[in-house]
C-alpha positions as a Markdown table, in Angstrom:
| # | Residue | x | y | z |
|---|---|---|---|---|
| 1 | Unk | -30.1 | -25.2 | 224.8 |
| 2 | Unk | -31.6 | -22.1 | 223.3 |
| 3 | Unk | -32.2 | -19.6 | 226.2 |
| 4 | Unk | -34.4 | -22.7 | 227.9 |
| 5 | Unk | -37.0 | -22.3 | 225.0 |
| 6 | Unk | -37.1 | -18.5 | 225.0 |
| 7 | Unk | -36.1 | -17.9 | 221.5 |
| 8 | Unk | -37.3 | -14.2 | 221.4 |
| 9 | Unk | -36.0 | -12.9 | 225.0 |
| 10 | Unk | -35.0 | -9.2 | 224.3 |
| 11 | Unk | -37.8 | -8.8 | 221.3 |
| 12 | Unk | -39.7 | -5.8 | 222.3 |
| 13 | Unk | -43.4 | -6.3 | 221.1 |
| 14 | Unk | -46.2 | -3.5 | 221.4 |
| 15 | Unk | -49.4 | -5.1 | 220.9 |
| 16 | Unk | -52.6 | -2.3 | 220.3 |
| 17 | Unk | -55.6 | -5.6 | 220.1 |
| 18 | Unk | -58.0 | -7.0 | 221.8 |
| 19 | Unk | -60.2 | -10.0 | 221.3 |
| 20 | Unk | -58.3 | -13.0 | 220.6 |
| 21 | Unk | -56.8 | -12.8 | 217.2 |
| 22 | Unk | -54.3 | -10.3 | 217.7 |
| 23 | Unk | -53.7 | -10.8 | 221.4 |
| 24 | Unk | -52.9 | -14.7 | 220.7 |
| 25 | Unk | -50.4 | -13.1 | 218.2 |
| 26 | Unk | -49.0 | -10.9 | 221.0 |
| 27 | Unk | -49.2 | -14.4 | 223.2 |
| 28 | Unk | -47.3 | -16.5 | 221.1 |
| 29 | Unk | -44.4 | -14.0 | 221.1 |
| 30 | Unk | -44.6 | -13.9 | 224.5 |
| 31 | Unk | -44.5 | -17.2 | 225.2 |
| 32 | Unk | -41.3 | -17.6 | 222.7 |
| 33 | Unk | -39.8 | -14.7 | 225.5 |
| 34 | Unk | -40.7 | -11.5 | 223.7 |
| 35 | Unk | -41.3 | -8.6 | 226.1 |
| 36 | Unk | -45.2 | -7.7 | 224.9 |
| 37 | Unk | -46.8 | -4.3 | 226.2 |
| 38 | Unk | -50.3 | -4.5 | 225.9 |
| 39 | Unk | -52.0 | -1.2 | 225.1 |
| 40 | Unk | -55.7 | -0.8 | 226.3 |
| 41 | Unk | -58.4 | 1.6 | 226.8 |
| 42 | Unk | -58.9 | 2.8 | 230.4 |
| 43 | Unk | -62.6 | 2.2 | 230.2 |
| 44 | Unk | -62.7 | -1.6 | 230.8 |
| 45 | Unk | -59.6 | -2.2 | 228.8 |
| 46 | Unk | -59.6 | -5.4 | 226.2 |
| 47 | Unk | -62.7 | -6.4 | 225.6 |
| 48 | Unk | -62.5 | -10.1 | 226.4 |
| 49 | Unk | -61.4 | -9.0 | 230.0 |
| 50 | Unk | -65.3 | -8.9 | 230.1 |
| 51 | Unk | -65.8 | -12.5 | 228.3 |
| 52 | Unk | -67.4 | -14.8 | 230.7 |
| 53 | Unk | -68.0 | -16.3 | 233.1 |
| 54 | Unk | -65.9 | -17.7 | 234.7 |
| 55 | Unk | -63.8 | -15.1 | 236.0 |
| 56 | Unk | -60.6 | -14.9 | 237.7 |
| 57 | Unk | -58.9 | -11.4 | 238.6 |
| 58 | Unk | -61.8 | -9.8 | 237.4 |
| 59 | Unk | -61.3 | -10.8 | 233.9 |
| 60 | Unk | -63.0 | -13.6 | 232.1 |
| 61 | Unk | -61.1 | -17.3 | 230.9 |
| 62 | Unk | -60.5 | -16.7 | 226.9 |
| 63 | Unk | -58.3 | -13.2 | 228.3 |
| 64 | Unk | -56.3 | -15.1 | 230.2 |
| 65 | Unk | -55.7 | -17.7 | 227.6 |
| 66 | Unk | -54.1 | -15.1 | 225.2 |
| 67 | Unk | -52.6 | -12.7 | 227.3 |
| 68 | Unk | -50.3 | -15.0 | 230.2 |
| 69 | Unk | -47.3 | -12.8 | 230.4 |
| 70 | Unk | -47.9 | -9.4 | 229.4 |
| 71 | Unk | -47.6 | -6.4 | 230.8 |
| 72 | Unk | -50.3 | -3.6 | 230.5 |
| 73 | Unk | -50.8 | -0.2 | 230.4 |
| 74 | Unk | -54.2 | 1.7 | 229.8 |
| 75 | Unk | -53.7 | 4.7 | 227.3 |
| 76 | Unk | -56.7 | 7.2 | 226.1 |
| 77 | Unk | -55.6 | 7.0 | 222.3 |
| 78 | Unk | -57.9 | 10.3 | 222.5 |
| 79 | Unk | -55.2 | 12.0 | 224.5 |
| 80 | Unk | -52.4 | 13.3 | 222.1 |
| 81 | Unk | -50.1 | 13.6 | 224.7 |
| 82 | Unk | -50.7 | 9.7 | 225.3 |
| 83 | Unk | -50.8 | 9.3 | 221.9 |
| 84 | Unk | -47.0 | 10.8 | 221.4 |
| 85 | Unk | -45.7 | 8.6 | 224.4 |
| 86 | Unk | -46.6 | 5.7 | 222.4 |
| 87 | Unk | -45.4 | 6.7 | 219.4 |
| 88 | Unk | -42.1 | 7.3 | 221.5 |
| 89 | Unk | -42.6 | 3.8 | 223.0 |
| 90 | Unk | -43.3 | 2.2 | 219.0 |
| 91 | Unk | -39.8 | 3.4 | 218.1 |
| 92 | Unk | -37.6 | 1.5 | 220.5 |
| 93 | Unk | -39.4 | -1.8 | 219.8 |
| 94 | Unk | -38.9 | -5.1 | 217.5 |
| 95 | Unk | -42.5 | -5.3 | 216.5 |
| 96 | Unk | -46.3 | -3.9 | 217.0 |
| 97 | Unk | -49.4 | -5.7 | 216.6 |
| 98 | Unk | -52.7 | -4.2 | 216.0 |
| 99 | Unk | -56.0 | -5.2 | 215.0 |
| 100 | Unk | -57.7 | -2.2 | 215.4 |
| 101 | Unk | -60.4 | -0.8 | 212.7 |
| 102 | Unk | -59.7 | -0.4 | 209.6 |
| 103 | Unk | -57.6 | 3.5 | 209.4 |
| 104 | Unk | -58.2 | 4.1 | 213.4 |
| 105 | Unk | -54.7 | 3.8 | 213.9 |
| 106 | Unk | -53.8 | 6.0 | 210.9 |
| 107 | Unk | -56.2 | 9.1 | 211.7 |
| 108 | Unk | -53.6 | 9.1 | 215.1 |
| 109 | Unk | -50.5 | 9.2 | 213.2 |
| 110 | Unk | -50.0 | 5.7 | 214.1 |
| 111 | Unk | -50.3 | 3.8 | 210.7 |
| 112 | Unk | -47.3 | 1.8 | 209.3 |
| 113 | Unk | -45.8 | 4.2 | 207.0 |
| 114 | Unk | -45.9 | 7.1 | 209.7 |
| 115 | Unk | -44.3 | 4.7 | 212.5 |
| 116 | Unk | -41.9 | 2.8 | 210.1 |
| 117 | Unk | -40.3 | 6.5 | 208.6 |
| 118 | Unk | -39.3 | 6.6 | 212.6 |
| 119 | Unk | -38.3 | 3.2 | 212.9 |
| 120 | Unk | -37.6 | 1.6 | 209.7 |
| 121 | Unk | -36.8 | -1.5 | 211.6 |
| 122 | Unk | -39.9 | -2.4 | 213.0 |
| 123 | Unk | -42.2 | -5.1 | 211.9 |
| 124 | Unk | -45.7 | -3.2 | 211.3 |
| 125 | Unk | -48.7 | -6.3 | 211.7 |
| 126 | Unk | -52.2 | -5.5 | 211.3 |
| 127 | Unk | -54.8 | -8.2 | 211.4 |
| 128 | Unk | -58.2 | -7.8 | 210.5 |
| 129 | Unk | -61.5 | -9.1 | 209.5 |
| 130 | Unk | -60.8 | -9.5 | 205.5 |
| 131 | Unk | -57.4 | -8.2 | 204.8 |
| 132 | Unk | -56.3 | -4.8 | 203.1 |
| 133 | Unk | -57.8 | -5.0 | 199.8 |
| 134 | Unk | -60.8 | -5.5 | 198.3 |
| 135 | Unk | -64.7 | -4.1 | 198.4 |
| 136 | Unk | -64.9 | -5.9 | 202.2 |
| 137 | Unk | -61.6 | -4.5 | 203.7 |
| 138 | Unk | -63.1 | -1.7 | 205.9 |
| 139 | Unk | -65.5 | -4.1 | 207.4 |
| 140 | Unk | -65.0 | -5.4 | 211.1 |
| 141 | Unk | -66.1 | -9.1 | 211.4 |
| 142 | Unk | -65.9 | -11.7 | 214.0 |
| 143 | Unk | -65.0 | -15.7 | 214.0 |
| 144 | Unk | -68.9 | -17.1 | 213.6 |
| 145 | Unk | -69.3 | -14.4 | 210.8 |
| 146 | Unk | -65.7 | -15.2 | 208.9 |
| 147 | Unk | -66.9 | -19.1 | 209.8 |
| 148 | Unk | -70.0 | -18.9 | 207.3 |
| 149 | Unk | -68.8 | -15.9 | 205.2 |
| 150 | Unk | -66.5 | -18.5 | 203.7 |
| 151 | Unk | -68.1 | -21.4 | 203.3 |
| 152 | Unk | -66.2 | -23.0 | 206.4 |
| 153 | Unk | -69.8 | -23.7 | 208.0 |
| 154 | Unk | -70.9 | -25.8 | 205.1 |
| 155 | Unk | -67.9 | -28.5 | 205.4 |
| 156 | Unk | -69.4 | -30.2 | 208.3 |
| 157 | Unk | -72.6 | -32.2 | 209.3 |
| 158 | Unk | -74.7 | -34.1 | 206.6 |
| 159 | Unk | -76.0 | -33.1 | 203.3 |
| 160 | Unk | -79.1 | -31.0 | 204.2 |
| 161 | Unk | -78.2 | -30.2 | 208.1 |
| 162 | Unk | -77.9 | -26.7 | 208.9 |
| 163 | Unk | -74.8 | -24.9 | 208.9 |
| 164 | Unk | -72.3 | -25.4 | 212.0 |
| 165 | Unk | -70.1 | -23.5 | 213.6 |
| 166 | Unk | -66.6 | -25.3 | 214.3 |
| 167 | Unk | -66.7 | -25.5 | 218.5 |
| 168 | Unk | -63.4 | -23.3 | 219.2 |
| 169 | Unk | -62.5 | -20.2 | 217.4 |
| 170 | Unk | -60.3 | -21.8 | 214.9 |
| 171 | Unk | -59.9 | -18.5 | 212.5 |
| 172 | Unk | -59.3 | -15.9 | 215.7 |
| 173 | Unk | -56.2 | -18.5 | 216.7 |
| 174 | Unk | -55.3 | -19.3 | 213.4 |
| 175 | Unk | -54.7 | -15.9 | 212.2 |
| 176 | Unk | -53.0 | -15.0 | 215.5 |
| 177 | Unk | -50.5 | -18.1 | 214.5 |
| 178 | Unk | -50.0 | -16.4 | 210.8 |
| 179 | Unk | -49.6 | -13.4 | 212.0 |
| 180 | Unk | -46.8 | -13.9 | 214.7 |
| 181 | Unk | -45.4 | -16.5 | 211.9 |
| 182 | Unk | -45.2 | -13.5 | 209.8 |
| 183 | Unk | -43.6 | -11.2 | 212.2 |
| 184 | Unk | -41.0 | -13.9 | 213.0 |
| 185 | Unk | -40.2 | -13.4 | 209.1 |
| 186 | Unk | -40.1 | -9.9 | 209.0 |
| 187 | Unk | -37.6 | -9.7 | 212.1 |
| 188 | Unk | -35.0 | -12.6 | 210.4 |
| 189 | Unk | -35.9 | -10.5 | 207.0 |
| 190 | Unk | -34.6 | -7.6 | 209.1 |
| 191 | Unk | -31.4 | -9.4 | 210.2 |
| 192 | Unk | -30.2 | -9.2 | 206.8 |
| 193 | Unk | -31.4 | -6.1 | 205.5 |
| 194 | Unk | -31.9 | -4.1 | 208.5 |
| 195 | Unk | -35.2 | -3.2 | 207.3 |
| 196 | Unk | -38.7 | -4.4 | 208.9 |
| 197 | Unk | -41.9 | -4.5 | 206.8 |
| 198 | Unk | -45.7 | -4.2 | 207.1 |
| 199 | Unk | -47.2 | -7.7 | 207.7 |
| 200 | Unk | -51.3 | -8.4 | 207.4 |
| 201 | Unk | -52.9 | -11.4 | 208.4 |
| 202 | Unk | -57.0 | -11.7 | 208.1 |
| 203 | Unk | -59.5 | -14.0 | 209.5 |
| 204 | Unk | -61.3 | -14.8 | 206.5 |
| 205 | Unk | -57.9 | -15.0 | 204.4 |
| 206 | Unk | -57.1 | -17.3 | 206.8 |
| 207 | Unk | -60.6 | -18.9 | 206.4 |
| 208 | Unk | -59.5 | -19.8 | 202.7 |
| 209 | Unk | -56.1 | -21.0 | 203.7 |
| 210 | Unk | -57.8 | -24.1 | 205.6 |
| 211 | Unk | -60.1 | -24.6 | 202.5 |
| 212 | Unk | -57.3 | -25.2 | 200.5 |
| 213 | Unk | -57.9 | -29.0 | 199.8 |
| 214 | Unk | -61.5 | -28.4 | 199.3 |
| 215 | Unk | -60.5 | -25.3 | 196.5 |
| 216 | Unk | -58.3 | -27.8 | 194.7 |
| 217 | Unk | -60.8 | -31.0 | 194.7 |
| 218 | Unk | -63.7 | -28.2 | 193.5 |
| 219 | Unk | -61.1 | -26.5 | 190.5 |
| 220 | Unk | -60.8 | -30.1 | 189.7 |
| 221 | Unk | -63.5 | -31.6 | 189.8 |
| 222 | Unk | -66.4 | -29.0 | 189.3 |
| 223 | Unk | -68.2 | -30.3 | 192.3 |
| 224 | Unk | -68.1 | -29.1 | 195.8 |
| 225 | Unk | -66.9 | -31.6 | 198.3 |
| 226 | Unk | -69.5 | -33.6 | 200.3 |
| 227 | Unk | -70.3 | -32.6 | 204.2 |
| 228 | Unk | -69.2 | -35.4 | 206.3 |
| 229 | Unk | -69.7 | -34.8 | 209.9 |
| 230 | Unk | -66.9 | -37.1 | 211.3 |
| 231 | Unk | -65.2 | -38.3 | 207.6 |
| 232 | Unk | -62.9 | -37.5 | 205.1 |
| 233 | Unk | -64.3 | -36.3 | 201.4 |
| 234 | Unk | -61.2 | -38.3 | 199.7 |
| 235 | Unk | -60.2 | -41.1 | 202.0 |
| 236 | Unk | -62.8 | -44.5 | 203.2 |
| 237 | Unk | -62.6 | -45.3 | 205.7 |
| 238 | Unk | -61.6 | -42.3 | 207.6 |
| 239 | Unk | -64.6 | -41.5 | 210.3 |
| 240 | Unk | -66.5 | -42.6 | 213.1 |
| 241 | Unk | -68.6 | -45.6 | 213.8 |
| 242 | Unk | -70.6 | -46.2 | 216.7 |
| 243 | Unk | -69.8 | -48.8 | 219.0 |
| 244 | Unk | -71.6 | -50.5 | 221.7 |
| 245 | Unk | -70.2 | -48.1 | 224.2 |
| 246 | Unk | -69.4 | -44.8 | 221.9 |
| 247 | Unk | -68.1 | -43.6 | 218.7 |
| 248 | Unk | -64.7 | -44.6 | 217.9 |
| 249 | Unk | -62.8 | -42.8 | 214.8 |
| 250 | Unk | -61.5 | -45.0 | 212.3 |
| 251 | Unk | -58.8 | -43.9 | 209.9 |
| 252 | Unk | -57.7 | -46.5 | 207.3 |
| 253 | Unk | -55.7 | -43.9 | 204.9 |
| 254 | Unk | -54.3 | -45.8 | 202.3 |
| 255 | Unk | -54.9 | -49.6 | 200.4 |
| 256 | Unk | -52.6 | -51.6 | 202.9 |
| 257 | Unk | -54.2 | -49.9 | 206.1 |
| 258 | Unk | -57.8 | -51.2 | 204.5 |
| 259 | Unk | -56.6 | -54.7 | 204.4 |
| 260 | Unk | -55.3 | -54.5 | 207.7 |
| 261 | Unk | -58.6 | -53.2 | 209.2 |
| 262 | Unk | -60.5 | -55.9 | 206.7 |
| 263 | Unk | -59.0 | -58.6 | 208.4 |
| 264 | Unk | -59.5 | -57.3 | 212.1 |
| 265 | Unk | -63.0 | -57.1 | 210.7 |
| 266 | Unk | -62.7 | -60.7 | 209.6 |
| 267 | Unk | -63.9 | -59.5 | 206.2 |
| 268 | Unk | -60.5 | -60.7 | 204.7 |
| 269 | Unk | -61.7 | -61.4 | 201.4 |
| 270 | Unk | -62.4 | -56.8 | 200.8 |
| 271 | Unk | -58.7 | -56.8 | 200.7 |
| 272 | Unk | -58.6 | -58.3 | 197.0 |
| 273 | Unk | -62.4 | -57.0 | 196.2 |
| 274 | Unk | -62.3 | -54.7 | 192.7 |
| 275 | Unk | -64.9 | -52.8 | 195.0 |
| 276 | Unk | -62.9 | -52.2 | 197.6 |
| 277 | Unk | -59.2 | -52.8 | 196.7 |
| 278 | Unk | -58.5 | -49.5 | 196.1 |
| 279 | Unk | -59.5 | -46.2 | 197.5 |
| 280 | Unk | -61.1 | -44.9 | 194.3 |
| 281 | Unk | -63.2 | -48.0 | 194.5 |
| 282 | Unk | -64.1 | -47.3 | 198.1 |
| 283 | Unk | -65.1 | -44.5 | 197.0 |
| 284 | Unk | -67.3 | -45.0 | 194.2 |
| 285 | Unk | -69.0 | -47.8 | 196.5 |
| 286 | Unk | -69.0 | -46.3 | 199.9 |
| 287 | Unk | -72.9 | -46.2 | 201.1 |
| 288 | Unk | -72.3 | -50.3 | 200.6 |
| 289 | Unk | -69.0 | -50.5 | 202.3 |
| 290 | Unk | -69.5 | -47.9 | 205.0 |
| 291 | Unk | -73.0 | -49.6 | 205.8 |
| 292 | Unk | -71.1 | -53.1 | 205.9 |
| 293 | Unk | -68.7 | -51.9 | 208.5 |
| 294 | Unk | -70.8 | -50.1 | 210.6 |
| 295 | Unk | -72.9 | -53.1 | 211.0 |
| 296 | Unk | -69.8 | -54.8 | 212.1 |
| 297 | Unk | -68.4 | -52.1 | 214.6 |
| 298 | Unk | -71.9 | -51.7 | 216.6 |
| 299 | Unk | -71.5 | -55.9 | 217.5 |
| 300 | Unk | -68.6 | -54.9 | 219.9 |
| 301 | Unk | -67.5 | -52.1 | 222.6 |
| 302 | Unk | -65.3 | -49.2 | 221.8 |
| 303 | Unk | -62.7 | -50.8 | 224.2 |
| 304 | Unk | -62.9 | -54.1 | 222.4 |
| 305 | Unk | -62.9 | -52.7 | 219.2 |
| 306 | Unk | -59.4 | -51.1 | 220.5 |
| 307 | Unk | -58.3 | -54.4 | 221.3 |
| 308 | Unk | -58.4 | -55.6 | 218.2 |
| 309 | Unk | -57.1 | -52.3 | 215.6 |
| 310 | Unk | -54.5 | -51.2 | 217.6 |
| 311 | Unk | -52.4 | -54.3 | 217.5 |
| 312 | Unk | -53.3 | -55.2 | 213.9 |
| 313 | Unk | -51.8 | -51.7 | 213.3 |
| 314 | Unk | -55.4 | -49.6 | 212.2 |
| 315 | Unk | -55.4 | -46.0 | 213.1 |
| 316 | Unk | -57.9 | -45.4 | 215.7 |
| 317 | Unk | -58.7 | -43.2 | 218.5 |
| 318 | Unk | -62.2 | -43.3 | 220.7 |
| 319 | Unk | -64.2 | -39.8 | 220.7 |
| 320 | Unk | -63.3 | -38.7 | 224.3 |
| 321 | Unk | -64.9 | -35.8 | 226.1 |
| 322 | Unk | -62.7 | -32.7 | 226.7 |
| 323 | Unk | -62.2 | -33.9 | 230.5 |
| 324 | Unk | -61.2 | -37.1 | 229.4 |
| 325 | Unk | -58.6 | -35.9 | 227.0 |
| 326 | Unk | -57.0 | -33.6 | 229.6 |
| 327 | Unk | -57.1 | -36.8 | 232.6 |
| 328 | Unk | -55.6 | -39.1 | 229.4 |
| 329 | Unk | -51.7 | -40.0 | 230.5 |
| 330 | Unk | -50.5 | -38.9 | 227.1 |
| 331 | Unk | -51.8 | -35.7 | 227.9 |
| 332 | Unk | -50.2 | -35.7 | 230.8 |
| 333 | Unk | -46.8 | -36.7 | 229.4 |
| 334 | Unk | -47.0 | -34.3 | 227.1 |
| 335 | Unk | -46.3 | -31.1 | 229.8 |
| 336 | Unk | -49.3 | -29.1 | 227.3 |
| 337 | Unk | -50.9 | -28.2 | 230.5 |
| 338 | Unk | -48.9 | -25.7 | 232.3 |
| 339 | Unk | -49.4 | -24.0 | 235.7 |
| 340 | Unk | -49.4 | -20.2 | 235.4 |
| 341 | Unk | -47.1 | -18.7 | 237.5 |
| 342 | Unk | -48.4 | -16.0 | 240.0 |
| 343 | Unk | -52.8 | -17.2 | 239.6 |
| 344 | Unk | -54.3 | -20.1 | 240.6 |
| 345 | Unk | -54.8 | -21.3 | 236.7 |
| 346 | Unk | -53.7 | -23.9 | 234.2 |
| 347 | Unk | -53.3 | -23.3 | 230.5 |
| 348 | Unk | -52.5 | -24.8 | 227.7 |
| 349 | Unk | -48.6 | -24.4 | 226.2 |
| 350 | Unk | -47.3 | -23.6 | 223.0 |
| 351 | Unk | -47.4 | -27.0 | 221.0 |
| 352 | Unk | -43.7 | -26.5 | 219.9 |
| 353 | Unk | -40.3 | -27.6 | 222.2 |
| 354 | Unk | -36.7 | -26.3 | 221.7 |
| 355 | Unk | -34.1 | -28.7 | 222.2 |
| 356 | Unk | -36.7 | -30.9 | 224.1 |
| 357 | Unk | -38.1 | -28.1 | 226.3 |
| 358 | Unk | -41.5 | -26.3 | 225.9 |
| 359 | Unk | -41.3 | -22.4 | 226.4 |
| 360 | Unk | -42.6 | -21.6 | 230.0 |
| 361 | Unk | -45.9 | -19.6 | 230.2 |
| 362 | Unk | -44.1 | -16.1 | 231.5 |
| 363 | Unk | -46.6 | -14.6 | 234.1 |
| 364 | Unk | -50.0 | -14.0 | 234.8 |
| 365 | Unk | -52.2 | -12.0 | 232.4 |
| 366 | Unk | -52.3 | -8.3 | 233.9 |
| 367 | Unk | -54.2 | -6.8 | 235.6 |
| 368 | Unk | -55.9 | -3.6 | 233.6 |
| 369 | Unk | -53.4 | -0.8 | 233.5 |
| 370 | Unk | -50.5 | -2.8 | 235.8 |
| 371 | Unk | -47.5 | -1.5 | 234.1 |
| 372 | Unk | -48.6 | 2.2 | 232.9 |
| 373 | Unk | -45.1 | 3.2 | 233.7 |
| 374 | Unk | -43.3 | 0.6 | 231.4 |
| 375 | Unk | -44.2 | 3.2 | 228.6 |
| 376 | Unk | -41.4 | 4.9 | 229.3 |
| 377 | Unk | -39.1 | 1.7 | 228.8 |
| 378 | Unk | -39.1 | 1.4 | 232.6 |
């Protein structure tokens, strides 16, 4: 077993963020058993300690959700004696993680090619709102902003709704995932060349990284993608339908899945349909068929409906609630939810096992200033 799913135990990580993008970076080292010193400002500290309620500790729900594990220690970056014991504290570790603004970091001597002349081994990973280049790359931004900035707003909801924000803060988390996936490649890069590198990772870079499948059907095509507010622009069917008792997601991806649901539908006869025999056909005649089979779905309940799809092997799932998701057994069998050790708290764990076990969640997120001393490698 590999170190009981603590692949990183003895990676030293100094993590200079706050919000959720970088610190989910710093978490997901954490998590993997990297040692992560968080470095915050004495006045309040992170900023997201303040995000709430609720509260727990004194600091609000999405802090502890990024920060399980760390160890904190409030520095005045004002100070340059502070500023020297970090620097001191930079060059015996693995990695740093910063999403400060744009040339803070470098006004303190504290910029990548100032700390990686004193440590060429360390993996240098700044995060920020658009990425170092371009007219934008001195701006600050935040996920709603990088959400409509690049179109992301506009994939969902009808033709003519307003724009929508997606419901969790998919860019802050998904550049925190690029950006500890990119530290893990600098430090095996560093295994055989003994040298780090300077990573960046951006919210709105990462923003065009989930468009991709939408940029290649519009280079294509010429034509932007339709808005479908439960559906797929490529695949029918492949969205929800409302039943008697709900909404239940229907996902017939491919020719031999269609028949499959045509049958349970008792609409056999679609199966061999020039219509509807293909999925380019589907396509080019979807207001007919998609009205057709959401007049059949509303004459049964979503458990019935279930009953039938399931066993005739259609992909399906009901739209549950977020509490009936976390109560669902496969939930539960999955051992995502994990108790935080030291608080009265459960959060959700890494979505990744080695050798069949998940990494543990390490600790409890720190308290403001709860390790000053392990500055000095204590």
């Amino acid at each position: 077993m590999l170190n009981a799913g603590r692949p990183l135990a003895g990676i030293r990580v100094v993590e200079i963020a706050q919000n959720l993008a970088g610190p989910y970076a710093g978490e997901i080292l954490a998590r993997l058993g990297a040692e992560v010193l968080k470095i915050e400002r004495p006045e309040g500290g992170d900023d997201a300690r303040g995000w709430g309620p609720p509260f727990l500790d004194g600091a609000g729900s999405s802090f502890h959700a990024v920060n399980a594990g760390k160890r904190s220690v409030a520095l005045d970056l004002r100070d340059p004696a502070a500023v020297a014991r970090l620097r001191a504290a930079v060059g015996r570790a693995d990695a740093l993680v910063q999403n400060l603004r744009a040339g803070s970091l470098d006004a303190l001597g504290l910029g990548a090619a100032t700390l990686r002349a004193a440590n060429p081994r360390l993996v240098y990973c700044s995060l920020s709102a658009f990425g170092p280049a371009g007219p934008l790359r001195d701006r600050p931004g935040y996920e709603p902003m990088m959400q409509a900035f690049s179109g992301l707003m506009l994939t969902g909801g009808r033709a003519g709704d307003p724009p929508g924000r997606i419901g969790v803060p998919l860019l802050d988390y998904g550049t925190g995932l690029w950006a500890a996936l990119g530290v893990l490649a600098g430090l095996l890069q560093r295994e055989r060349t003994g040298e780090g590198c300077v990573v960046d990772a951006s919210l709105f870079e990462t923003a065009l990284g989930w468009l991709g499948g939408h940029v290649a059907s519009f280079h294509l095509s010429g034509r932007v993608p339709e808005r479908h507010p439960t559906g797929s622009a490529k695949l029918i069917p492949f969205q929800a339908f409302e039943t008697k008792t709900g909404p239940l997601i229907v996902a017939a991806g491919n020719d031999r899945l269609f028949a499959a649901l045509a049958r349970a539908l008792e609409r056999p006869e679609w199966a061999s349909d020039p219509r509807y025999a293909t999925n380019a056909g589907r396509w080019e005649h979807r207001a007919t068929l998609l009205a057709a089979i959401a007049e059949i779905m509303h004459t049964r309940t979503k458990g019935e409906w279930l009953d039938r799809l399931e066993p005739a092997g259609v992909p399906c799932a009901p739209v549950q609630s977020l509490v009936e998701a976390l109560e669902h057994p496969q939930t539960v069998a999955s051992g995502m939810l994990q108790p935080v050790p030291g608080a009265d708290l459960t959060l959700v764990g890494l979505p990744l096992r080695f050798d069949g076990t998940r990494p543990p969640i390490p600790g409890r997120a720190p308290r403001l200033g709860e390790h000053d001393r392990a500055l000095a490698g204590d």
